[in-house]
VEXTORDREN-519711 format. One record per residue: residue number from 1; residue in one letter; chain; x, y, z of N, C-alpha, C, CB in turn. Coordinates in nm, 4 decimals. Glycine has a CB too. Example, Ala and Ser with C-alpha at 12.3 -4.5 7.8 and 13.67 -1.06 7.14 Angstrom:
REM residues 2
SEBA    i  aa  ch        nX        nY        nZ       caX       caY       caZ        cX        cY        cZ       cbX       cbY       cbZ
SEBA    1   a   A    1.3190   -0.5690    0.7800    1.2300   -0.4500    0.7800    1.3200   -0.3300    0.7800    1.1308   -0.4473    0.9046
SEBA    2   s   A    1.2850   -0.2250    0.7080    1.3670   -0.1060    0.7140    1.2900    0.0030    0.7870    1.4084   -0.0598    0.5725
***
This chain:
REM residues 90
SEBA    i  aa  ch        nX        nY        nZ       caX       caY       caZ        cX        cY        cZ       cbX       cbY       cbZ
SEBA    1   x   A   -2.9312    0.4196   -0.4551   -2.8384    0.4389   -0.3458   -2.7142    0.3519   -0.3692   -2.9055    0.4053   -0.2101
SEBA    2   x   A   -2.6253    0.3922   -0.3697   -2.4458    0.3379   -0.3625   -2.4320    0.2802   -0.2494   -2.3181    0.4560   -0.3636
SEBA    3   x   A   -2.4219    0.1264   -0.2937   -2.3726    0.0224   -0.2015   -2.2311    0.0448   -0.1743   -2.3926   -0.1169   -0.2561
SEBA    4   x   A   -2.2076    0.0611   -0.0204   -2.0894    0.0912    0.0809   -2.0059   -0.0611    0.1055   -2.1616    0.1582    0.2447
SEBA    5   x   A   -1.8557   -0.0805    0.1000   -1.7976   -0.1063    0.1839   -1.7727   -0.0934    0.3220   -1.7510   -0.0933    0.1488
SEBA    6   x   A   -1.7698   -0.1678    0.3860   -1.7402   -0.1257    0.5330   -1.6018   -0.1966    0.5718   -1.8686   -0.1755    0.6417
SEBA    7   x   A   -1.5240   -0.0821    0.6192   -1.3696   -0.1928    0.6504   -1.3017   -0.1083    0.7979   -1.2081   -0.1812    0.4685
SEBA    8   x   A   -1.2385   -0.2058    0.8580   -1.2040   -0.1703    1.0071   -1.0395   -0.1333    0.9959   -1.2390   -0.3152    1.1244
SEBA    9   x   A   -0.9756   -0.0063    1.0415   -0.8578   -0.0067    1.0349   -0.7675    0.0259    1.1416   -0.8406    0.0521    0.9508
SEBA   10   x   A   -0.6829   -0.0561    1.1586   -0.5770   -0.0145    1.2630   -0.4701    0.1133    1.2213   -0.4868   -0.1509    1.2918
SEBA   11   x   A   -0.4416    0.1771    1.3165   -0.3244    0.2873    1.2335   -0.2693    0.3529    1.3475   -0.3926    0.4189    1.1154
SEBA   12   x   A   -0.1502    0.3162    1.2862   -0.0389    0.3943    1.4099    0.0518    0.4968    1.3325    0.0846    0.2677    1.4969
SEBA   13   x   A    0.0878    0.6121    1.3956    0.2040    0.6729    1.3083    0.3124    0.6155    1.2631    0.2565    0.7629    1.3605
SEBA   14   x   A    0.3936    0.6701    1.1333    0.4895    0.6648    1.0739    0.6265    0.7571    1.1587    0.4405    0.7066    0.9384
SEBA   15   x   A    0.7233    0.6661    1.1808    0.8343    0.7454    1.2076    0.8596    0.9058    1.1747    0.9239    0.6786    1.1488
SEBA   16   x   A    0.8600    0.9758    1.2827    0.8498    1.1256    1.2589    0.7059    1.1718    1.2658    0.9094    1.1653    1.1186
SEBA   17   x   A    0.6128    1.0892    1.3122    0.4636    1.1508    1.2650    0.4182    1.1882    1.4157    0.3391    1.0221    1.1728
SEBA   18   x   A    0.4891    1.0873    1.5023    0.4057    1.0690    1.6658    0.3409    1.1992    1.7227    0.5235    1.0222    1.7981
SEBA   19   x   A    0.4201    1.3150    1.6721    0.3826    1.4178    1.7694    0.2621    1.4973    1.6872    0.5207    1.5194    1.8143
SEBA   20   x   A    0.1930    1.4895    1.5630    0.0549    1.5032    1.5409    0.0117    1.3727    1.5092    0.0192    1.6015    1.4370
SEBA   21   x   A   -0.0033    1.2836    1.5179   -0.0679    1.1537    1.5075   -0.2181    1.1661    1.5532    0.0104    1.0468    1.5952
SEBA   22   x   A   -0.2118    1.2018    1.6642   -0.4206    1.2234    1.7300   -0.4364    1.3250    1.6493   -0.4816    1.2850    1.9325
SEBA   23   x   A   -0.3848    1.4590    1.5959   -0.3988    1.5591    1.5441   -0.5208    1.5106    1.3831   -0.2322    1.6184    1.5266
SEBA   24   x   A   -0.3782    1.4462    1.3057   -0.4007    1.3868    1.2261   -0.5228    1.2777    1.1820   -0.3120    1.3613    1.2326
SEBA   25   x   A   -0.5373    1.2334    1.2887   -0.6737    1.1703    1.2950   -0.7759    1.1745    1.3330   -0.6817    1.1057    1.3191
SEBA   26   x   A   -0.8168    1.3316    1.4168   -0.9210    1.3813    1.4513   -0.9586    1.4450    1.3204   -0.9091    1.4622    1.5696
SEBA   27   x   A   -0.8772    1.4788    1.2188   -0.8702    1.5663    1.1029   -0.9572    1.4542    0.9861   -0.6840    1.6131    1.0603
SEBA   28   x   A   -0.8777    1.3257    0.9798   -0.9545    1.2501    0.9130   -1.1600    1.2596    0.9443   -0.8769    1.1081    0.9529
SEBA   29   x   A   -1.1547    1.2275    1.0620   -1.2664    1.2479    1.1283   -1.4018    1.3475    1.1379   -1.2193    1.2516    1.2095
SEBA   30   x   A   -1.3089    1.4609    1.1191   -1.3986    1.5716    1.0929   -1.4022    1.6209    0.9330   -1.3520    1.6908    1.1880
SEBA   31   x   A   -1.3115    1.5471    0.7935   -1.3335    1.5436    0.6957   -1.4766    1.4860    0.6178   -1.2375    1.5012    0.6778
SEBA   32   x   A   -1.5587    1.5328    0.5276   -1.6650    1.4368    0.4778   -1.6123    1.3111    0.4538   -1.7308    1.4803    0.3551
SEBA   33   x   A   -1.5485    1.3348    0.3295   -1.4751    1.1781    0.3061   -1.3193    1.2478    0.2605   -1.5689    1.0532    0.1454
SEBA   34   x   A   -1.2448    1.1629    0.2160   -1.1524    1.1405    0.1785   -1.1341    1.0851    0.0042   -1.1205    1.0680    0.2789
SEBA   35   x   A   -1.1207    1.1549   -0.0855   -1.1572    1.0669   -0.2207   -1.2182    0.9379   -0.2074   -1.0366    1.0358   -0.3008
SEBA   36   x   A   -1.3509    0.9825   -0.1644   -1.4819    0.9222   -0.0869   -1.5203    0.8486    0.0232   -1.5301    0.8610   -0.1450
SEBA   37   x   A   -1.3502    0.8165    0.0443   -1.3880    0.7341    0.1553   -1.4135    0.8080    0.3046   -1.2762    0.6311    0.1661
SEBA   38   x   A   -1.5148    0.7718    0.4058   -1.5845    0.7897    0.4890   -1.4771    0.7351    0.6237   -1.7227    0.7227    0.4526
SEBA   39   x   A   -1.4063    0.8063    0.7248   -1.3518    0.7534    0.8581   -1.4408    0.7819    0.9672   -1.2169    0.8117    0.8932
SEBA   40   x   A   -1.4788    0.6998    1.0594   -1.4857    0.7539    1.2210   -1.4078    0.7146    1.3070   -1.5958    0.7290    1.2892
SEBA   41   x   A   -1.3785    0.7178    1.4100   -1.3086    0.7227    1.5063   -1.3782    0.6044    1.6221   -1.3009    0.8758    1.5446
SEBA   42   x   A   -1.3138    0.4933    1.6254   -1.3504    0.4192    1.7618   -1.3213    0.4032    1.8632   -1.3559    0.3410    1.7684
SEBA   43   x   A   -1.1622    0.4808    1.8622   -1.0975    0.4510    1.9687   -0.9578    0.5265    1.9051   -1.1005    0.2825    2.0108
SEBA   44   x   A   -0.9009    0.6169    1.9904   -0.7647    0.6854    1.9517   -0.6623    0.7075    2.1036   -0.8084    0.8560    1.8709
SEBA   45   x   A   -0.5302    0.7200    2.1037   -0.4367    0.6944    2.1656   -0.3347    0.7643    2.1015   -0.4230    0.5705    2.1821
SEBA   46   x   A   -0.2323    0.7802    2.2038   -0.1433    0.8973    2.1381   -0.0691    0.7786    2.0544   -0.0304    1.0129    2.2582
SEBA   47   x   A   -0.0640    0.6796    2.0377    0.0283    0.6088    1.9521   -0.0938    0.4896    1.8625    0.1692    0.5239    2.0664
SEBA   48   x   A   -0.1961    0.5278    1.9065   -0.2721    0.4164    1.7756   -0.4230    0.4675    1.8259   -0.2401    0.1880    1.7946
SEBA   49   x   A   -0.5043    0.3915    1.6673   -0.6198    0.4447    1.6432   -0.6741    0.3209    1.6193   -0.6312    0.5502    1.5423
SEBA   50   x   A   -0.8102    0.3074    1.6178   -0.9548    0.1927    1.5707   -1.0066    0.3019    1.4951   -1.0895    0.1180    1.7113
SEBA   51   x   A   -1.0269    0.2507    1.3810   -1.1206    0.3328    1.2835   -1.2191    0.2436    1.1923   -1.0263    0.4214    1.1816
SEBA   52   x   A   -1.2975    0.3187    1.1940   -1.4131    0.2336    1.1156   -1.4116    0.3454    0.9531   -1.6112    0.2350    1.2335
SEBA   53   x   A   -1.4585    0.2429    0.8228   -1.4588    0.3308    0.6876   -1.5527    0.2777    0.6496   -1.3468    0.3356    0.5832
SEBA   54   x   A   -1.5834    0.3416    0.5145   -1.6728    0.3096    0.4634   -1.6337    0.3699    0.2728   -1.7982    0.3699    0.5616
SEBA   55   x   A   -1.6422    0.3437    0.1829   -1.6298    0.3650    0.0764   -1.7019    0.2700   -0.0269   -1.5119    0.3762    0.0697
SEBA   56   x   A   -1.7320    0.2988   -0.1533   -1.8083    0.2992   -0.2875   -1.7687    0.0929   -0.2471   -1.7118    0.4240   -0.4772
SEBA   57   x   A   -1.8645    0.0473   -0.3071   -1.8315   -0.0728   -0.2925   -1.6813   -0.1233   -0.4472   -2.0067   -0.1563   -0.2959
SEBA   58   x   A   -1.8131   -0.0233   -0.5240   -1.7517   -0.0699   -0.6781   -1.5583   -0.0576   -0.6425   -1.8227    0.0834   -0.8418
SEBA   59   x   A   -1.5432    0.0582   -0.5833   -1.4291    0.1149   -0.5775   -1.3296    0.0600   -0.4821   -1.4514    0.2369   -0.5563
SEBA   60   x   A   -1.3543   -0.0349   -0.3902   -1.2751   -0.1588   -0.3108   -1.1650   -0.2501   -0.2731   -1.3047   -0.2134   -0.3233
SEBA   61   x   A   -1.0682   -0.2445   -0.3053   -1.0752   -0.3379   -0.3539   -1.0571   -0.4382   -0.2447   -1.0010   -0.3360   -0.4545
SEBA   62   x   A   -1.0218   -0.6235   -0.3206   -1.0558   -0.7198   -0.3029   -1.0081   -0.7653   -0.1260   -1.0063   -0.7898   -0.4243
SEBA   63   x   A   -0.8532   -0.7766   -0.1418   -0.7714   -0.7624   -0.0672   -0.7567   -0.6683    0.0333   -0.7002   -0.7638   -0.1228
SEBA   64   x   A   -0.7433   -0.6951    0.1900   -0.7549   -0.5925    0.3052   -0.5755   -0.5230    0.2484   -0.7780   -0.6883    0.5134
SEBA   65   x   A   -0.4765   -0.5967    0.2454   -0.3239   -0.5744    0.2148   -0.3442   -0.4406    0.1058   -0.2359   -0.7346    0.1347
SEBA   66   x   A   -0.4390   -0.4395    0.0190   -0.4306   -0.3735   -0.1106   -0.5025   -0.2503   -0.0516   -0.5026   -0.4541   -0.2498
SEBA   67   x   A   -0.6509   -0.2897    0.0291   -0.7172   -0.1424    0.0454   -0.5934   -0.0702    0.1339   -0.8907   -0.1438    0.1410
SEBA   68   x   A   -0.5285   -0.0846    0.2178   -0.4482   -0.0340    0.3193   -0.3415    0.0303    0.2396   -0.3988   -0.1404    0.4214
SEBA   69   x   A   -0.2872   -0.0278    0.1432   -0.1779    0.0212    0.0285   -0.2676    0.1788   -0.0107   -0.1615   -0.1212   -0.1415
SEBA   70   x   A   -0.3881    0.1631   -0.0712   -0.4494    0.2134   -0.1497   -0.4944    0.3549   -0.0505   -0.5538    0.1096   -0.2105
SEBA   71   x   A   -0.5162    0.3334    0.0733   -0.5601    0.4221    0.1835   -0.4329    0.4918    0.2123   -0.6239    0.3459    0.3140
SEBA   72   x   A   -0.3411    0.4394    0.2486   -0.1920    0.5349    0.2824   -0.1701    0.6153    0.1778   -0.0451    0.4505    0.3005
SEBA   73   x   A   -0.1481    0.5738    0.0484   -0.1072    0.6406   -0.0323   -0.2382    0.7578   -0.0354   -0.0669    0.5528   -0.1555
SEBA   74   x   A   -0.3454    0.7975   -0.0626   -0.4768    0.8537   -0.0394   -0.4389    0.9867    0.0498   -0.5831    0.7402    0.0398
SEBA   75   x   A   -0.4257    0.8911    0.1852   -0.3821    0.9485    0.2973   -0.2718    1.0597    0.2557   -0.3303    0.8383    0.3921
SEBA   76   x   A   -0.1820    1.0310    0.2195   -0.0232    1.1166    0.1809   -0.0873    1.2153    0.0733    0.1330    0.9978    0.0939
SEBA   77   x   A   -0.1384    1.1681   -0.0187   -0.1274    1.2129   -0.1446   -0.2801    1.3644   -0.1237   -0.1552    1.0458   -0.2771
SEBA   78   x   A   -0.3819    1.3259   -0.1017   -0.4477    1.4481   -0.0796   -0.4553    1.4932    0.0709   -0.5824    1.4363   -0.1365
SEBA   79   x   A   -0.4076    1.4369    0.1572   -0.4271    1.4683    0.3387   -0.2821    1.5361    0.3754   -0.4516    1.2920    0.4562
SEBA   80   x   A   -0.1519    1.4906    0.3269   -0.0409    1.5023    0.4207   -0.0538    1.4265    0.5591   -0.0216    1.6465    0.4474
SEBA   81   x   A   -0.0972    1.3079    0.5328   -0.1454    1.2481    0.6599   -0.0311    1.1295    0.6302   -0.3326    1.2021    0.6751
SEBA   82   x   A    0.0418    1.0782    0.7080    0.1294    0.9321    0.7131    0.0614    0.8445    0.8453    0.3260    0.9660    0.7472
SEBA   83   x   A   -0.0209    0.7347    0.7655   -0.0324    0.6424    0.8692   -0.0247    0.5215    0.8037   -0.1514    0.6550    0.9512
SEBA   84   x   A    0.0665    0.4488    0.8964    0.0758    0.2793    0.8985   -0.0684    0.1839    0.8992    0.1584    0.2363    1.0470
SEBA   85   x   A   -0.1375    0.1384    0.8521   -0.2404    0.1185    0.8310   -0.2300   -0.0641    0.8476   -0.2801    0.1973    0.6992
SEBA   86   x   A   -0.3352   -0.0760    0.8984   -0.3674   -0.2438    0.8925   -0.5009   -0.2773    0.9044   -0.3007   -0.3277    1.0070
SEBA   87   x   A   -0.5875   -0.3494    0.7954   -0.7144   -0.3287    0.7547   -0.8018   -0.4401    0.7413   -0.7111   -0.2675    0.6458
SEBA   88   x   A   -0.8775   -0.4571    0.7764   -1.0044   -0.5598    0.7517   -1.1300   -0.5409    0.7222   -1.0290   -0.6248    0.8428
SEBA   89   x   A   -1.1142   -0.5687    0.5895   -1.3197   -0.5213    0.5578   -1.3774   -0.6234    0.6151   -1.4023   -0.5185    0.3707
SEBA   90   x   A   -1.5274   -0.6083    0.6274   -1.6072   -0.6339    0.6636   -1.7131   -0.6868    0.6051   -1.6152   -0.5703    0.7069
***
């Protein structure tokens, strides 16, 4: 069994995003993963979200600053999703 990361993320839309922002993150939500990584939903608002993740441990990385880099871009790059992200593993 593949040992999980667990990391907590804040996320608010990006300028121009506000008006699907909940959209956008019910979408994360009802995705399996995300180039593996795992979202739920703890708490959402038309202008910010609590999210809980989960991803490959190996695949991590060290730094909350770096996973959040690493998640937006993710986000954009296979979702069309823009979120401001602020992160704390666990």
């Amino acid at each position: 069994m593949e040992t999980l990361a667990t990391f907590y993320a804040a996320a608010t839309p990006r300028t121009g995003t506000e008006d699907v922002f909940e959209k956008c993150i019910r979408q994360l939500a009802d995705r399996e993963t995300v180039d593996g990584v795992r979202f739920s939903i703890l708490e959402v608002t038309p202008v910010s979200a609590a999210l809980r993740g989960e991803m490959p441990l190996a695949e991590c990385p060290e730094c909350p600053e770096a996973l959040a880099t690493y998640l937006e871009d993710q986000l954009v790059s296979r979702e069309g999703i823009y979120l401001n992200l602020d992160v704390n593993i666990a």
